[in-house]
PDBQT receptor file of N, H, CA, C and O in Angstrom, charges set to zero:
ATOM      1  N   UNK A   1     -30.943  11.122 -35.069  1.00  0.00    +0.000 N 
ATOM      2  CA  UNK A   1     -31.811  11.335 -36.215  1.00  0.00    +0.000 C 
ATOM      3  C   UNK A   1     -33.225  10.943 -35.827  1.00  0.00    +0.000 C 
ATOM      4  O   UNK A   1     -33.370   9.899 -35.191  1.00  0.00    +0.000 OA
ATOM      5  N   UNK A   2     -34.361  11.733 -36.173  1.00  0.00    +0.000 N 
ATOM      6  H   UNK A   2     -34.243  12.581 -36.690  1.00  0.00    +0.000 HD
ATOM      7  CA  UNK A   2     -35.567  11.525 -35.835  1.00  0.00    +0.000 C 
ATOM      8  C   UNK A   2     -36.461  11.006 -36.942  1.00  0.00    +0.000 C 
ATOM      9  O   UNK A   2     -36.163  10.605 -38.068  1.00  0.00    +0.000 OA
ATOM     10  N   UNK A   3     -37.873  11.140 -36.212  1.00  0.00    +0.000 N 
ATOM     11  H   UNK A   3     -38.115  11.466 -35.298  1.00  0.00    +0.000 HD
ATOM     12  CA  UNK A   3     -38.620  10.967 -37.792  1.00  0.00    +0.000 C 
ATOM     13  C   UNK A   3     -39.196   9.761 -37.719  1.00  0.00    +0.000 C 
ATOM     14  O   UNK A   3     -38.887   8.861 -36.938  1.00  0.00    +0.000 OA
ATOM     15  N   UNK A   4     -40.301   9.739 -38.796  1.00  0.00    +0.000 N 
ATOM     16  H   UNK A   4     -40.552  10.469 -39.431  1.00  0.00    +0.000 HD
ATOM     17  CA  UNK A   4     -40.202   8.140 -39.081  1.00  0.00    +0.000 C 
ATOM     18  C   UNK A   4     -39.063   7.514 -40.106  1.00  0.00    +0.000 C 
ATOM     19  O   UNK A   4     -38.078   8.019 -40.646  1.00  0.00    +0.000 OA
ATOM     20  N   UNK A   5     -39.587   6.310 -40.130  1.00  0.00    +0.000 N 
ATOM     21  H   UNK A   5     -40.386   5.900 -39.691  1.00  0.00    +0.000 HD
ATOM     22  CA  UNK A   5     -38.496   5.970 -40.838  1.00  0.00    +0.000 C 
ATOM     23  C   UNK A   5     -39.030   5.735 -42.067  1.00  0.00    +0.000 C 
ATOM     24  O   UNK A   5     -40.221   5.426 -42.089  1.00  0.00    +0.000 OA
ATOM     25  N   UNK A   6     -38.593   5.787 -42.824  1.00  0.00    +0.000 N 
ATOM     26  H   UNK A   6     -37.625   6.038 -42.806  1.00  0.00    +0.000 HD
ATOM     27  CA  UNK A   6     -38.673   5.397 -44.799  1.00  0.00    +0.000 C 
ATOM     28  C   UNK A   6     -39.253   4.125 -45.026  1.00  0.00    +0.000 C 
ATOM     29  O   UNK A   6     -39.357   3.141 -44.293  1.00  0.00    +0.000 OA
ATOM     30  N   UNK A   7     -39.689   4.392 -46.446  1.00  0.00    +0.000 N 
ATOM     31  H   UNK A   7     -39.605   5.190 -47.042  1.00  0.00    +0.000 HD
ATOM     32  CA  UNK A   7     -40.329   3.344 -47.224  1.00  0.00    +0.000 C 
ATOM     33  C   UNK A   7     -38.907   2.540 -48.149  1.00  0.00    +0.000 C 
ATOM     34  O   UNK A   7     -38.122   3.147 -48.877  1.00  0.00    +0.000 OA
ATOM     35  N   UNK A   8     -38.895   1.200 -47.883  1.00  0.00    +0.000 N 
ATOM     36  H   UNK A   8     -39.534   0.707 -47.291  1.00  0.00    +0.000 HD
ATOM     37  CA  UNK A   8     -37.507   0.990 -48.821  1.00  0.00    +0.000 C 
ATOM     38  C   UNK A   8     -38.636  -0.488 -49.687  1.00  0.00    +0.000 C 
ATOM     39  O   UNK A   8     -39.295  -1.386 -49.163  1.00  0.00    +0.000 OA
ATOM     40  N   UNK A   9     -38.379  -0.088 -51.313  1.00  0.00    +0.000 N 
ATOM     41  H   UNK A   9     -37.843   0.641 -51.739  1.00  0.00    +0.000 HD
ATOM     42  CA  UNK A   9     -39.330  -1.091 -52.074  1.00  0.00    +0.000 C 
ATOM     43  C   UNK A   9     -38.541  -1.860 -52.224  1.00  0.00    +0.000 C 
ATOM     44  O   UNK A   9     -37.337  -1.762 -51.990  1.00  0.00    +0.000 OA
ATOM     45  N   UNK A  10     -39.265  -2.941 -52.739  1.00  0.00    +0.000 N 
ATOM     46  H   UNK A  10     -40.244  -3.021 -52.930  1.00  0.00    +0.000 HD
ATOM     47  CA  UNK A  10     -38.514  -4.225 -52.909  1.00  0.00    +0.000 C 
ATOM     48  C   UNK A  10     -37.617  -4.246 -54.065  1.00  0.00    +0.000 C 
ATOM     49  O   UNK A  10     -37.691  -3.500 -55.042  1.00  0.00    +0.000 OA
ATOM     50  N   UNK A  11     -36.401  -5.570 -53.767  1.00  0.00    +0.000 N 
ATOM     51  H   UNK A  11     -36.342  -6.175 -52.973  1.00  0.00    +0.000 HD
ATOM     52  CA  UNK A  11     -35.604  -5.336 -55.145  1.00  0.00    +0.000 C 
ATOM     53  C   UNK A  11     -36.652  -6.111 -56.481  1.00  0.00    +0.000 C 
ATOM     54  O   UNK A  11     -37.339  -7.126 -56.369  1.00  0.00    +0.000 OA
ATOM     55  N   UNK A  12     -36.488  -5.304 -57.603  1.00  0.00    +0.000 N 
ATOM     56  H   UNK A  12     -35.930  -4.479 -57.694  1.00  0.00    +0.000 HD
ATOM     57  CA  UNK A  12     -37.199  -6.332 -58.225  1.00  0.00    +0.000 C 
ATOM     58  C   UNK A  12     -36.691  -7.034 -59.240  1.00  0.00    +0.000 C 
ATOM     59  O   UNK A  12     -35.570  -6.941 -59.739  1.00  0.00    +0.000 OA
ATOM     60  N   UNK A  13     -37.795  -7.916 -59.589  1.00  0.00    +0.000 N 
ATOM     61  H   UNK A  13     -38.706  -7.991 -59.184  1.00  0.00    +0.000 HD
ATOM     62  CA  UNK A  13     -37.640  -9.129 -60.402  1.00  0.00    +0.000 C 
ATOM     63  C   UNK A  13     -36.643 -10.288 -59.575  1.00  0.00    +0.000 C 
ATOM     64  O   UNK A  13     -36.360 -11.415 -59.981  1.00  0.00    +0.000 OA
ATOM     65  N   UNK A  14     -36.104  -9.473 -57.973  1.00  0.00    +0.000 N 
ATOM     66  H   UNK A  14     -36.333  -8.557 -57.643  1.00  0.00    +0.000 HD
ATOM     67  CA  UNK A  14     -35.489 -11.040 -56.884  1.00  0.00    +0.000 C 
ATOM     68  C   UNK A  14     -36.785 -11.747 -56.242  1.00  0.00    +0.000 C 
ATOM     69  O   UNK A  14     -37.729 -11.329 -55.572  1.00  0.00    +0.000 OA
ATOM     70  N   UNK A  15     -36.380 -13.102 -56.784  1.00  0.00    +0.000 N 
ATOM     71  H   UNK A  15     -35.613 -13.442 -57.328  1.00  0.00    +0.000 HD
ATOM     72  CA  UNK A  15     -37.554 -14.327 -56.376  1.00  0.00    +0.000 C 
ATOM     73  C   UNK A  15     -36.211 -15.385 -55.248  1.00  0.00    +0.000 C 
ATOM     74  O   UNK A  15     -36.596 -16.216 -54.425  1.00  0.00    +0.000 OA
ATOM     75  N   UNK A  16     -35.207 -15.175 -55.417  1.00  0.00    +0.000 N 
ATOM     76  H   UNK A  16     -34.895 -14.500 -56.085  1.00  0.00    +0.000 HD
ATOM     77  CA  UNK A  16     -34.446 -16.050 -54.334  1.00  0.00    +0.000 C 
ATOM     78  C   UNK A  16     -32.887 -15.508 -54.264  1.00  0.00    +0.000 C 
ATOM     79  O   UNK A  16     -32.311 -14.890 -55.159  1.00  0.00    +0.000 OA
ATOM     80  N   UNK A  17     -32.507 -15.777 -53.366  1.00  0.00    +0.000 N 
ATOM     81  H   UNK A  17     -32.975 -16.279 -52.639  1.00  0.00    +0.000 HD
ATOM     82  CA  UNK A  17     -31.153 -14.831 -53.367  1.00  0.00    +0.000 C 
ATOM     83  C   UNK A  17     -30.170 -16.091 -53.138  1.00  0.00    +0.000 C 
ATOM     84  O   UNK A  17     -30.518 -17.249 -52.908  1.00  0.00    +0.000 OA
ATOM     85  N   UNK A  18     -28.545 -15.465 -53.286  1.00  0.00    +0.000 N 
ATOM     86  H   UNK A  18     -28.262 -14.525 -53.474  1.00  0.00    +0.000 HD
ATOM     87  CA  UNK A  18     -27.730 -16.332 -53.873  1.00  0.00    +0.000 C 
ATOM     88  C   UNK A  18     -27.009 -16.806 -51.999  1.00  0.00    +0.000 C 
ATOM     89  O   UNK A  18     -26.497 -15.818 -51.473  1.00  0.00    +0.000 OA
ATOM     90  N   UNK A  19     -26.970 -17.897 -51.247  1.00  0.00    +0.000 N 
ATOM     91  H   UNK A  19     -27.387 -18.700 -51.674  1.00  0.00    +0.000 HD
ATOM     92  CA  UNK A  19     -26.663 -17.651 -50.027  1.00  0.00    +0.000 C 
ATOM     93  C   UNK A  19     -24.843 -17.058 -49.901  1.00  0.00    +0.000 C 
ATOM     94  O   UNK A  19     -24.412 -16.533 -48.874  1.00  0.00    +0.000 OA
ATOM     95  N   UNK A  20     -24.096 -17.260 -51.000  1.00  0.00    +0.000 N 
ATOM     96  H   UNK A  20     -24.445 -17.687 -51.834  1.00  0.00    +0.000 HD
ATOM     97  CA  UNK A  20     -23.023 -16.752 -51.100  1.00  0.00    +0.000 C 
ATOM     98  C   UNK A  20     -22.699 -15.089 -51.318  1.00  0.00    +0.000 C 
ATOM     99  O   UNK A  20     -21.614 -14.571 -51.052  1.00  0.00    +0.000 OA
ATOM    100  N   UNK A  21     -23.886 -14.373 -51.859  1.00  0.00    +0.000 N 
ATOM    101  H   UNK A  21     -24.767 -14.793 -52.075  1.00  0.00    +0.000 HD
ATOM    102  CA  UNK A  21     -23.735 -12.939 -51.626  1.00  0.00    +0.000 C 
ATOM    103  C   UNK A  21     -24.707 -12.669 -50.728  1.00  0.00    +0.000 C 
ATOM    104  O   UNK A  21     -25.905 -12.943 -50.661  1.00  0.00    +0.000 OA
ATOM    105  N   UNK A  22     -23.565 -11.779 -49.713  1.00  0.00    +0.000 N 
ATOM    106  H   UNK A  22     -22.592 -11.556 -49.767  1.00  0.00    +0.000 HD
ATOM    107  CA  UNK A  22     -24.229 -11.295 -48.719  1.00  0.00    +0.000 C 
ATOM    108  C   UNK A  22     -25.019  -9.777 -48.394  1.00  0.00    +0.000 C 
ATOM    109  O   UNK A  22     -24.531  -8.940 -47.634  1.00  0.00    +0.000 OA
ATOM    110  N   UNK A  23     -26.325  -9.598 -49.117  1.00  0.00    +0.000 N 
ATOM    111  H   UNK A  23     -26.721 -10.277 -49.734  1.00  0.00    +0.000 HD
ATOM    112  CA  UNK A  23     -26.808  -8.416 -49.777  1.00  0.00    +0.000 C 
ATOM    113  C   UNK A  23     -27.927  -8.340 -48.777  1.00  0.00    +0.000 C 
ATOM    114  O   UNK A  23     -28.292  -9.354 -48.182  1.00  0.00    +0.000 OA
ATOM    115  N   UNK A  24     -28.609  -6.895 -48.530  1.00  0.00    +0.000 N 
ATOM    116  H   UNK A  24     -28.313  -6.071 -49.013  1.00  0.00    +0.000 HD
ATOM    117  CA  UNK A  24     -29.238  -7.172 -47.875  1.00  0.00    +0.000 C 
ATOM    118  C   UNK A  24     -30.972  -6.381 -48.462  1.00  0.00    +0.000 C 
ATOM    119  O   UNK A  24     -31.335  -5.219 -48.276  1.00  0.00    +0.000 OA
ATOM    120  N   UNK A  25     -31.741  -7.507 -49.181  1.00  0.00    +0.000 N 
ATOM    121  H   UNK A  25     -31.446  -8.451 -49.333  1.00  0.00    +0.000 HD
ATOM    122  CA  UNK A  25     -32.498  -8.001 -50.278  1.00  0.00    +0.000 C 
ATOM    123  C   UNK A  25     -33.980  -7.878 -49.340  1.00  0.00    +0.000 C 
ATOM    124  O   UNK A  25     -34.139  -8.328 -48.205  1.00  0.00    +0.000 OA
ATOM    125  N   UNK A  26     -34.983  -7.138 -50.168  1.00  0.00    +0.000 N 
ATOM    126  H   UNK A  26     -34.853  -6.773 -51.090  1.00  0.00    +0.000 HD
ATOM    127  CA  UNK A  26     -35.912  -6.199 -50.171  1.00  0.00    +0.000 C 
ATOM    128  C   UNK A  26     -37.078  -7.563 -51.165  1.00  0.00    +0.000 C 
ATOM    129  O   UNK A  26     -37.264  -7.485 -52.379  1.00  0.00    +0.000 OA
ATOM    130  N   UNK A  27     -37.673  -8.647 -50.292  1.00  0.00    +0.000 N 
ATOM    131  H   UNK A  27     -37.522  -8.710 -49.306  1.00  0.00    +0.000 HD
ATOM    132  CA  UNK A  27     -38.287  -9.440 -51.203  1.00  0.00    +0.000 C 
ATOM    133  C   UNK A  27     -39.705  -9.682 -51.028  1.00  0.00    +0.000 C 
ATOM    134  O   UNK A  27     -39.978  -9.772 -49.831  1.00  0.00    +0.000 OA
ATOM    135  N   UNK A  28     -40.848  -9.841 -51.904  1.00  0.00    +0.000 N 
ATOM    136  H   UNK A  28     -40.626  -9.768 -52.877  1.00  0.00    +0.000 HD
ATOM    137  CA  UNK A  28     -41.732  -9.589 -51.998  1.00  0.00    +0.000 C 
ATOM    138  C   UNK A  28     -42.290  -8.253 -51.755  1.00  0.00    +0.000 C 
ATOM    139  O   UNK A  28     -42.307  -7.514 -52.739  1.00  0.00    +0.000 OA
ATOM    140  N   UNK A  29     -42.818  -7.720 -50.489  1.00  0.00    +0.000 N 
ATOM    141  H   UNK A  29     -42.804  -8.321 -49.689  1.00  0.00    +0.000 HD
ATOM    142  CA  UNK A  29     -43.070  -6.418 -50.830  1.00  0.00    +0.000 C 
ATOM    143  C   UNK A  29     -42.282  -5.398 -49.654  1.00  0.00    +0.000 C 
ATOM    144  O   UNK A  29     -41.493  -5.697 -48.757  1.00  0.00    +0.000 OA
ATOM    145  N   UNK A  30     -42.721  -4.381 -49.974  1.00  0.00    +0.000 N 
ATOM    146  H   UNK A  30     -43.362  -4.137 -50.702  1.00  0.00    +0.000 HD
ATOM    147  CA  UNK A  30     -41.396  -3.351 -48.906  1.00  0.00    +0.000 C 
ATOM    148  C   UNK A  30     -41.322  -3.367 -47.876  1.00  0.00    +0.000 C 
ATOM    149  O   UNK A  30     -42.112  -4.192 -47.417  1.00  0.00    +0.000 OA
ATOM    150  N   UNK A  31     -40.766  -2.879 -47.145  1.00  0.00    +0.000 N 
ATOM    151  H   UNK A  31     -40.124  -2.209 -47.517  1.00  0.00    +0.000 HD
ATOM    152  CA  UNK A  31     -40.557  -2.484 -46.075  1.00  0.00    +0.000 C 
ATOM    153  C   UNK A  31     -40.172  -1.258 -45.592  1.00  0.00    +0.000 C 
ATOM    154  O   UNK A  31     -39.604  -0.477 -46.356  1.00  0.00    +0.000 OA
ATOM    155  N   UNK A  32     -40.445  -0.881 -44.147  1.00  0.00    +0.000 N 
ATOM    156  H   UNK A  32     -40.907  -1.516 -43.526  1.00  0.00    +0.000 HD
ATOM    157  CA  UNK A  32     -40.013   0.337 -43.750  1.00  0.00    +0.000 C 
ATOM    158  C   UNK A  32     -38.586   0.622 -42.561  1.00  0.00    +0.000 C 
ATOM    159  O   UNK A  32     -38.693   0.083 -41.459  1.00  0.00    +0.000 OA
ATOM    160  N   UNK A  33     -37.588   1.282 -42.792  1.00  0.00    +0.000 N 
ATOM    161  H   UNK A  33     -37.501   1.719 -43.687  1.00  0.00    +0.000 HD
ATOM    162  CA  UNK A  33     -36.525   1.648 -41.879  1.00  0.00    +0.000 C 
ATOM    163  C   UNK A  33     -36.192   2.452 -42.123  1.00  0.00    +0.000 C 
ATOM    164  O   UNK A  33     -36.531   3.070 -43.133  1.00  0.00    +0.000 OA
ATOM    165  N   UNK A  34     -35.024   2.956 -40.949  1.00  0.00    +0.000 N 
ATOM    166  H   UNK A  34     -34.749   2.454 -40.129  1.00  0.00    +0.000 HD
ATOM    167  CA  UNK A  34     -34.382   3.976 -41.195  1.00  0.00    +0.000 C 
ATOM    168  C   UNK A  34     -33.054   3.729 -42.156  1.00  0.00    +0.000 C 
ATOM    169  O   UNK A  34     -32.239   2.807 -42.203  1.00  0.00    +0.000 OA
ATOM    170  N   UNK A  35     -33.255   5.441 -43.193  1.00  0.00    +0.000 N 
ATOM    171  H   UNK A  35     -33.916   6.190 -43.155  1.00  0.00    +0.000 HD
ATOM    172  CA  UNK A  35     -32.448   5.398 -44.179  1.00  0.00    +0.000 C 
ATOM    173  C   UNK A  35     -31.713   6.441 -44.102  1.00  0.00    +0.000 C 
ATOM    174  O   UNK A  35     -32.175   7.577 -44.202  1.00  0.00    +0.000 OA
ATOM    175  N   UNK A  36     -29.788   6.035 -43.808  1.00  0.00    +0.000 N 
ATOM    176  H   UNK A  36     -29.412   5.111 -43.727  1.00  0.00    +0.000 HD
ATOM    177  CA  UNK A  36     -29.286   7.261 -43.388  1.00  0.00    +0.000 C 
ATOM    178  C   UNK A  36     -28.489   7.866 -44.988  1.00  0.00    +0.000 C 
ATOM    179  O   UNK A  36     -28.176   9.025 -45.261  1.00  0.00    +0.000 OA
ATOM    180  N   UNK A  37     -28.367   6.917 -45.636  1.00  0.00    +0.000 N 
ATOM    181  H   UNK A  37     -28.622   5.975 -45.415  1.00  0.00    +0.000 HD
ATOM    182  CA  UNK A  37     -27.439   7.036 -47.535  1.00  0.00    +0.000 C 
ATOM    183  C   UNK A  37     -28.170   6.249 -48.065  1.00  0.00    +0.000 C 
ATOM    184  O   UNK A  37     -28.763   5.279 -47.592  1.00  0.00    +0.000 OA
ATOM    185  N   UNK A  38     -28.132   6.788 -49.395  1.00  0.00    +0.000 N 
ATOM    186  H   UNK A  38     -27.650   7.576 -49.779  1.00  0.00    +0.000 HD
ATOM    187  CA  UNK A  38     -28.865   6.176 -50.755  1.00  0.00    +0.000 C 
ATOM    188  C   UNK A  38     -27.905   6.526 -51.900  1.00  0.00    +0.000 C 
ATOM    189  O   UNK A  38     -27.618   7.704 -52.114  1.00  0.00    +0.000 OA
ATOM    190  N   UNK A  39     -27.464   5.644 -52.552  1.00  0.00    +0.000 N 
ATOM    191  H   UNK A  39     -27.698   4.687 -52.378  1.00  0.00    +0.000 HD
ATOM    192  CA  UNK A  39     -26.534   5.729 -53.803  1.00  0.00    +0.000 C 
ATOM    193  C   UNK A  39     -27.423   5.133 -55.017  1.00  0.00    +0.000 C 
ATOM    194  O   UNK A  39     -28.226   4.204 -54.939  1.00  0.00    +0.000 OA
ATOM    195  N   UNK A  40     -27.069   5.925 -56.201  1.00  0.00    +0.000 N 
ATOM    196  H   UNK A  40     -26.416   6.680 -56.264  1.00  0.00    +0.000 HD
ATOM    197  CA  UNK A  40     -27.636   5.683 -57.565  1.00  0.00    +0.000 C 
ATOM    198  C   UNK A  40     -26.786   5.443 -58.515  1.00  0.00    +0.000 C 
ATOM    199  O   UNK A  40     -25.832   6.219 -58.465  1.00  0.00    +0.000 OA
ATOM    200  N   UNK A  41     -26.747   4.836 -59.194  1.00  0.00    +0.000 N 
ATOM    201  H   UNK A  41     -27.522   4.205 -59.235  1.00  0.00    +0.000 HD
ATOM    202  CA  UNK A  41     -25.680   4.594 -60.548  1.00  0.00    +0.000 C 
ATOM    203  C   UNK A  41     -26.157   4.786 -62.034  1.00  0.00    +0.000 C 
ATOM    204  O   UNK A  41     -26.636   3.787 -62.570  1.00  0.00    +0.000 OA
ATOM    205  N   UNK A  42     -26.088   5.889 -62.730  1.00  0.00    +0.000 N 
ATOM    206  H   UNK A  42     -25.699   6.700 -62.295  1.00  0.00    +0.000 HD
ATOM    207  CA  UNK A  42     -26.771   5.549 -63.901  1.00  0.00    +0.000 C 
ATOM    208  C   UNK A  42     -25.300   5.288 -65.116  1.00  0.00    +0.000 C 
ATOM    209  O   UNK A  42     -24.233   5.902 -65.123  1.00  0.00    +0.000 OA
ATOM    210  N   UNK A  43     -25.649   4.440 -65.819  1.00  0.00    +0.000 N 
ATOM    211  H   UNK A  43     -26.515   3.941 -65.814  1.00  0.00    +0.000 HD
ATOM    212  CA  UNK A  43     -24.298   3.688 -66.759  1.00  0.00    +0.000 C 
ATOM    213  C   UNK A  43     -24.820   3.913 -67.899  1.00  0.00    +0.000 C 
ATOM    214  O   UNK A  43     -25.897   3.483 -68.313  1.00  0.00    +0.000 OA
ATOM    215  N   UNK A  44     -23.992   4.662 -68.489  1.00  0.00    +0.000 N 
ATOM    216  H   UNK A  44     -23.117   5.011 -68.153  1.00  0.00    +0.000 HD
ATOM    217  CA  UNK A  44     -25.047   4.804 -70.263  1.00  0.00    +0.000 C 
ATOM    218  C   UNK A  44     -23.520   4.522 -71.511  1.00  0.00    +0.000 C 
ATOM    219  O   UNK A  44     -22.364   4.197 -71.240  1.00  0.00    +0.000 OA
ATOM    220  N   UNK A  45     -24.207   4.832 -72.942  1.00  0.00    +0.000 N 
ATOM    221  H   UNK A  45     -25.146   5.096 -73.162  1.00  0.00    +0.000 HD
ATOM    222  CA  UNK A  45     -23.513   3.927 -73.711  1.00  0.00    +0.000 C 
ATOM    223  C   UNK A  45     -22.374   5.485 -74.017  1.00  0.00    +0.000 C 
ATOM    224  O   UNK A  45     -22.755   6.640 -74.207  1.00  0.00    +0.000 OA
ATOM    225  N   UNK A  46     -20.964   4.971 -73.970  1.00  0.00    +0.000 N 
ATOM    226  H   UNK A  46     -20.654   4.032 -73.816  1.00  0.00    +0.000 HD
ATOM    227  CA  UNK A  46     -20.051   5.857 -74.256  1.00  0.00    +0.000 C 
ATOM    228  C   UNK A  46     -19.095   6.617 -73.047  1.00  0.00    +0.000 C 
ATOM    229  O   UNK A  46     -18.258   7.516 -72.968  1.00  0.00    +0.000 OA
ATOM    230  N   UNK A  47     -19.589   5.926 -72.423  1.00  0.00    +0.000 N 
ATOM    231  H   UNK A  47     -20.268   5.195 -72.487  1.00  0.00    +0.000 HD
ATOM    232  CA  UNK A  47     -18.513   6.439 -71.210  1.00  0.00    +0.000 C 
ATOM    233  C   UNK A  47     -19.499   7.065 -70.361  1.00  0.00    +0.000 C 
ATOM    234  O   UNK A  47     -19.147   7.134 -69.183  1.00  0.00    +0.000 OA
ATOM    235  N   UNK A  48     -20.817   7.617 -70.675  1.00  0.00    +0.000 N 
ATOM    236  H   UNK A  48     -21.103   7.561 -71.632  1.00  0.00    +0.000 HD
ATOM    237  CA  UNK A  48     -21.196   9.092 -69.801  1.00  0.00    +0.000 C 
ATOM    238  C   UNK A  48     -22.022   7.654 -68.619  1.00  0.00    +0.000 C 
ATOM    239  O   UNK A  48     -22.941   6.854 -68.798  1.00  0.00    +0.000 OA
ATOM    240  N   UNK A  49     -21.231   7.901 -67.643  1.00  0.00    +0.000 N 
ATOM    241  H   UNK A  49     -20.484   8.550 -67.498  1.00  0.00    +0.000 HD
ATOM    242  CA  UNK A  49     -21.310   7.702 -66.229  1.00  0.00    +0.000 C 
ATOM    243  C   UNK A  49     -21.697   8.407 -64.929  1.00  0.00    +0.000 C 
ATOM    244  O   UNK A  49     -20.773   9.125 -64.544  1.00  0.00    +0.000 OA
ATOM    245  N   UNK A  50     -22.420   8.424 -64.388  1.00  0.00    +0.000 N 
ATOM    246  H   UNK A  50     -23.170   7.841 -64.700  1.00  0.00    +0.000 HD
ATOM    247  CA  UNK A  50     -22.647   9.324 -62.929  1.00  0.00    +0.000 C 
ATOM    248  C   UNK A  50     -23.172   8.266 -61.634  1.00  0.00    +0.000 C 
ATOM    249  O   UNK A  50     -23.968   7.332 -61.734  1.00  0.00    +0.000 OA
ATOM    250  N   UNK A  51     -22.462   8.736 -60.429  1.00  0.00    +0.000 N 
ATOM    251  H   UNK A  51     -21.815   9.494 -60.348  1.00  0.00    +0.000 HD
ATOM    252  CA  UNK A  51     -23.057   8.064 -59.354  1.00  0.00    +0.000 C 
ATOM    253  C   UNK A  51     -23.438   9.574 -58.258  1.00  0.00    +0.000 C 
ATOM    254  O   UNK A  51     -22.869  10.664 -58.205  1.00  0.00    +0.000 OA
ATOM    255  N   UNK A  52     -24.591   9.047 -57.514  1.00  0.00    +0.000 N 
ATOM    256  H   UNK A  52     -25.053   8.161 -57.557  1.00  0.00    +0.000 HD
ATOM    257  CA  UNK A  52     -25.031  10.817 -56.600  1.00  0.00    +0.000 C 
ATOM    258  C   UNK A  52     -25.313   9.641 -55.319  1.00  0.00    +0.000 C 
ATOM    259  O   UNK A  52     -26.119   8.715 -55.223  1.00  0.00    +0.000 OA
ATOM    260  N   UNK A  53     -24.557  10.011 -54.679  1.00  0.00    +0.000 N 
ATOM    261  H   UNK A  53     -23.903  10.763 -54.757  1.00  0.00    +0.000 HD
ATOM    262  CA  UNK A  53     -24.507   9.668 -53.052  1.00  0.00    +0.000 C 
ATOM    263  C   UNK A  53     -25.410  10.287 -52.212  1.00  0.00    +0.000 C 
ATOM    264  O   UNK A  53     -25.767  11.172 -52.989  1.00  0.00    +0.000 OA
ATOM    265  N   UNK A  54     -26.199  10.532 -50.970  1.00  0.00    +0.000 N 
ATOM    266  H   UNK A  54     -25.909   9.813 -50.338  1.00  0.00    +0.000 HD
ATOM    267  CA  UNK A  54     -27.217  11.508 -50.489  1.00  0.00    +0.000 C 
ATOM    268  C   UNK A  54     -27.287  10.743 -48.929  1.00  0.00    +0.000 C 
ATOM    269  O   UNK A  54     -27.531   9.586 -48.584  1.00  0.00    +0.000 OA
ATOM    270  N   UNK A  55     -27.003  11.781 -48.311  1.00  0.00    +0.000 N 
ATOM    271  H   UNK A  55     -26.804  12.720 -48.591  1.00  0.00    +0.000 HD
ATOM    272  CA  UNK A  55     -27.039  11.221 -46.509  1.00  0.00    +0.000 C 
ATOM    273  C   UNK A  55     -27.799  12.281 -46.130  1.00  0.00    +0.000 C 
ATOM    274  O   UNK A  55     -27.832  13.388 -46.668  1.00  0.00    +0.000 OA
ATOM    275  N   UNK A  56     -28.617  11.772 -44.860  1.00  0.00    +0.000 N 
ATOM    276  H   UNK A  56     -28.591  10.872 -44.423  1.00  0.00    +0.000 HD
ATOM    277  CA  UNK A  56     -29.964  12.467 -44.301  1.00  0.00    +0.000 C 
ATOM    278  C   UNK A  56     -29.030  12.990 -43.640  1.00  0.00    +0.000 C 
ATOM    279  O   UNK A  56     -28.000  12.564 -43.119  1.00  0.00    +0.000 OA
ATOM    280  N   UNK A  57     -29.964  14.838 -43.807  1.00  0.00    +0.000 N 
ATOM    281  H   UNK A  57     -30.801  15.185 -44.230  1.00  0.00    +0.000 HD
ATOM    282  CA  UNK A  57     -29.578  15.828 -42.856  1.00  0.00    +0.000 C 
ATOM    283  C   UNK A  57     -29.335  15.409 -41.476  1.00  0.00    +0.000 C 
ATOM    284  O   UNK A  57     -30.142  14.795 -40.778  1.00  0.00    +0.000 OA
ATOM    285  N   UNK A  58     -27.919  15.864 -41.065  1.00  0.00    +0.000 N 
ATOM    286  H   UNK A  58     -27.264  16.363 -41.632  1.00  0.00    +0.000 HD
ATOM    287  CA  UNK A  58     -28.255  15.117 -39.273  1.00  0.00    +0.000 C 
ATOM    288  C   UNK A  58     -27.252  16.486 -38.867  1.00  0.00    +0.000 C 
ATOM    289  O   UNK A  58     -26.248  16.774 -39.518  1.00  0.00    +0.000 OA
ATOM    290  N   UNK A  59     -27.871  17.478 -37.322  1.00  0.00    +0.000 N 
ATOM    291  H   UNK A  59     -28.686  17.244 -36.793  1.00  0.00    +0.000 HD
ATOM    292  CA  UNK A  59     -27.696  18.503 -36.884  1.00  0.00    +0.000 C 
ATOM    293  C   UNK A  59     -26.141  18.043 -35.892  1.00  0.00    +0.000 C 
ATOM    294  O   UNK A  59     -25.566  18.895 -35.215  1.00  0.00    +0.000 OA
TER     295      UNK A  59
């Protein structure tokens, strides 16, 4: 996979992380890497649920 690599923003409103979950936490301001999947979750009231998964084109 080529390219540059991506902008990944920070998580927000995290000011300190928990040392027992092992997450890997985006703090103060962003950073850049390579991003091969990105998952979204939107949760709404009544059941209506969706998650969209997305992996970089690779030949």
């Amino acid at each position: 996979m080529g390219g540059l690599p991506g902008p990944v923003h920070p998580t927000v409103g995290t000011v300190e992380t928990d040392e027992e979950c092992d997450l890997d936490y985006v703090i103060g301001e962003g950073i850049h890497m390579d991003v091969n999947y990105a998952l979204t979750n939107s949760l709404g009231f009544g059941g209506h649920n969706a998650c969209l998964l997305v992996k970089k084109y690779n030949e």
